[in-house]
C-alpha positions as a LaTeX table, in Angstrom:
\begin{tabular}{lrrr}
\hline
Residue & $x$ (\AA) & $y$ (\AA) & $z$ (\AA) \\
\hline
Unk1 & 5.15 & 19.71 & $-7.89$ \\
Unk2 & 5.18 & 16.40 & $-6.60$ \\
Unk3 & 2.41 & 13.95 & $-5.64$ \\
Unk4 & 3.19 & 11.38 & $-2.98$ \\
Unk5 & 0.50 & 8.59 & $-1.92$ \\
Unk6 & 1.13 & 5.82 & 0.44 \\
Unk7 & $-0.33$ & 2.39 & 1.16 \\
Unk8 & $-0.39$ & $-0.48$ & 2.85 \\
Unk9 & $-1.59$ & 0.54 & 6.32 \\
Unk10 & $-3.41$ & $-0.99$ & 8.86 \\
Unk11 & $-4.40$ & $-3.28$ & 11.54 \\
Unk12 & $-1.54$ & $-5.97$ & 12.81 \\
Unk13 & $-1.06$ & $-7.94$ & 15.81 \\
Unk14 & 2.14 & $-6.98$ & 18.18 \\
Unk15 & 5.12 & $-9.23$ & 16.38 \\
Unk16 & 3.76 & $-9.30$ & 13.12 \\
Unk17 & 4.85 & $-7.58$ & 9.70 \\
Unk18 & 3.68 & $-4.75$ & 7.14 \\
Unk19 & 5.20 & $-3.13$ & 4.11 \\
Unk20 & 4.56 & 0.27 & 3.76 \\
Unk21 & 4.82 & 1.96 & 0.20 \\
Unk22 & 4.63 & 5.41 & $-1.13$ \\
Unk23 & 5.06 & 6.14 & $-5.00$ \\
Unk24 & 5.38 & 9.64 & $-6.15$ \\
Unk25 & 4.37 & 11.24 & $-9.29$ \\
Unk26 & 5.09 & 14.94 & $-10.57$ \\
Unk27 & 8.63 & 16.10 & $-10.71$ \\
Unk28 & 9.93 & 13.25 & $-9.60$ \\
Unk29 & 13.18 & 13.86 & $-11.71$ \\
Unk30 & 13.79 & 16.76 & $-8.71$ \\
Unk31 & 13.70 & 14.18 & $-6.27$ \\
Unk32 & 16.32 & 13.78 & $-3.44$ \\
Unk33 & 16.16 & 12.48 & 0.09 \\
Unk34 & 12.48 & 10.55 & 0.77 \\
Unk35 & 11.87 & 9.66 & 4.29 \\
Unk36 & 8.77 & 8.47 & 6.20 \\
Unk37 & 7.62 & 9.97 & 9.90 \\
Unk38 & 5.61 & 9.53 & 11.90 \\
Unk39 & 2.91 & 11.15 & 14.35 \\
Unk40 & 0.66 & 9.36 & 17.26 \\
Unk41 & $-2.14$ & 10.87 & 18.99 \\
Unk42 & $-1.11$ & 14.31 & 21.07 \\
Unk43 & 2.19 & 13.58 & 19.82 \\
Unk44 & 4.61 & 15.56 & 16.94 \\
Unk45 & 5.17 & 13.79 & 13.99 \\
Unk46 & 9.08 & 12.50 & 14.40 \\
Unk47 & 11.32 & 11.03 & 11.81 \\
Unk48 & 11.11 & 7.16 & 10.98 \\
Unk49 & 13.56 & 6.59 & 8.61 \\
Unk50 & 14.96 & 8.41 & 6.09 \\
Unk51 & 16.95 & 7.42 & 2.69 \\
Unk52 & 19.35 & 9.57 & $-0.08$ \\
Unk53 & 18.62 & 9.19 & $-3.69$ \\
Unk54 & 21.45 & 7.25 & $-3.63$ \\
Unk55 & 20.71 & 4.56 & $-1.10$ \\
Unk56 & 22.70 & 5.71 & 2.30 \\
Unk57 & 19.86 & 4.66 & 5.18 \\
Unk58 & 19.33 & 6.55 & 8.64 \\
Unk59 & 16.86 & 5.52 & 11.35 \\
Unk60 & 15.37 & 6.30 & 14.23 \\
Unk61 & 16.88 & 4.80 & 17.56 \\
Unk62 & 13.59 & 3.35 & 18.01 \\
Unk63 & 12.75 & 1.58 & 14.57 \\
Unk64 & 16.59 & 0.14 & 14.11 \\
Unk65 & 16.86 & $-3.25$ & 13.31 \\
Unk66 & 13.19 & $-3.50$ & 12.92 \\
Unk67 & 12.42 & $-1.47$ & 9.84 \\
Unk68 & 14.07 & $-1.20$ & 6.74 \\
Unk69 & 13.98 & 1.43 & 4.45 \\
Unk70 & 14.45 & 1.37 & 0.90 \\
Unk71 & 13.51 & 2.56 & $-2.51$ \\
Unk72 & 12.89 & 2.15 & $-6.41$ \\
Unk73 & 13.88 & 4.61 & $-8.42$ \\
Unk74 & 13.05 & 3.59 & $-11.58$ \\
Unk75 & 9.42 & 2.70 & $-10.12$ \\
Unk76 & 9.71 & 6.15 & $-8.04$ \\
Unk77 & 8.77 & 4.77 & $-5.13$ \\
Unk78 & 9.88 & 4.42 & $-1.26$ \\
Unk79 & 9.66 & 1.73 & 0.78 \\
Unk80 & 9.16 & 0.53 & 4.37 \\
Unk81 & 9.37 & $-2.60$ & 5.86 \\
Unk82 & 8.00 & $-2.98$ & 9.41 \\
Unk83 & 9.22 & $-6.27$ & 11.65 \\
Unk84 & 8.52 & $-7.04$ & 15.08 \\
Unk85 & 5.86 & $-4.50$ & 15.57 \\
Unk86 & 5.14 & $-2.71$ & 18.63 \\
Unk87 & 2.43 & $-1.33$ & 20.29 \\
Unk88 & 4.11 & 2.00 & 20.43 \\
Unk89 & 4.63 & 1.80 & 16.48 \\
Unk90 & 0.82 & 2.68 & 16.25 \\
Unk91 & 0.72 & 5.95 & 14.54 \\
Unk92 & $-0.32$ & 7.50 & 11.29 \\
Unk93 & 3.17 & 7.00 & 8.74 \\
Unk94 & 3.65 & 9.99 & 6.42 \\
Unk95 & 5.84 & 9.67 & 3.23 \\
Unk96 & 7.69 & 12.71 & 2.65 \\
Unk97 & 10.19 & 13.79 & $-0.67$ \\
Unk98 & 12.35 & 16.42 & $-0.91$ \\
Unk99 & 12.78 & 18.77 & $-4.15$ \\
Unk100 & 14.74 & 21.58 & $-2.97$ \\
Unk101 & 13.86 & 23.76 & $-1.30$ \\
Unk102 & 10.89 & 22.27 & $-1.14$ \\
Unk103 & 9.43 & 19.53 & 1.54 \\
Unk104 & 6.30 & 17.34 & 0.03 \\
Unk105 & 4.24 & 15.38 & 2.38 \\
Unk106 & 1.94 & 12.20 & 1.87 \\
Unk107 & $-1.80$ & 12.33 & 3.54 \\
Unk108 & $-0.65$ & 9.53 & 5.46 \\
Unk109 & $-1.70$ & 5.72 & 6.34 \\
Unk110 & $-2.93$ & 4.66 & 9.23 \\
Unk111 & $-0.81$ & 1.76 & 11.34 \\
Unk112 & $-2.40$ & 0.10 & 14.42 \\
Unk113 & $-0.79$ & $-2.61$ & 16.33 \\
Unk114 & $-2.90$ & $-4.40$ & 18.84 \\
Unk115 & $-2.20$ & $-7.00$ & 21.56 \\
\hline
\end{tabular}
């Protein structure tokens, strides 16, 4: 079993910054690829950005060159960095961590961008 819970959600101006974190407890010695989606209203929940225990980075076409992704190992935690927000960016961000064959979801953190 693993327990993720993220932080550092909430309400930013179009342009600005946050720095979204997710630290996981459990079996976190199982870990392998952690990622973070995300889901708007009426929308599915899509794939943010997603990184390998080992470092290698992918994005979505959306997010690239805006968000950076990147974790701690020894603090077993996942990062992401948000730049240049976007209204469209507003969604709830889910951390997710993989222990196969298993798929282990966040409760998610709420990001609003305004105007």
């Amino acid at each position: 079993q693993v327990q993720l819970v993220e932080s550092g959600g909430g309400l930013v101006q179009a342009g600005g910054s946050l720095r979204l974190s997710c630290a996981a407890s459990g079996s976190i010695f199982s870990i392998n690829d952690m990622g973070w989606y995300r889901q708007a209203p009426r929308k599915q929940r899509d794939l943010v950005a997603r990184i390998t225990r080992g470092g290698s980075t992918n994005y979505a076409d959306s997010v690239k060159g805006r968000f950076t992704i990147s974790r701690d190992n020894a603090k077993n935690t996942v990062y992401l960095q948000m730049n240049s927000l976007k209204l469209e960016d507003t969604a709830v961000y889910y951390c997710n961590a993989q222990v196969l064959p298993t798929l282990y979801w966040g409760q998610g953190t709420q990001v609003t961008v305004s105007s």
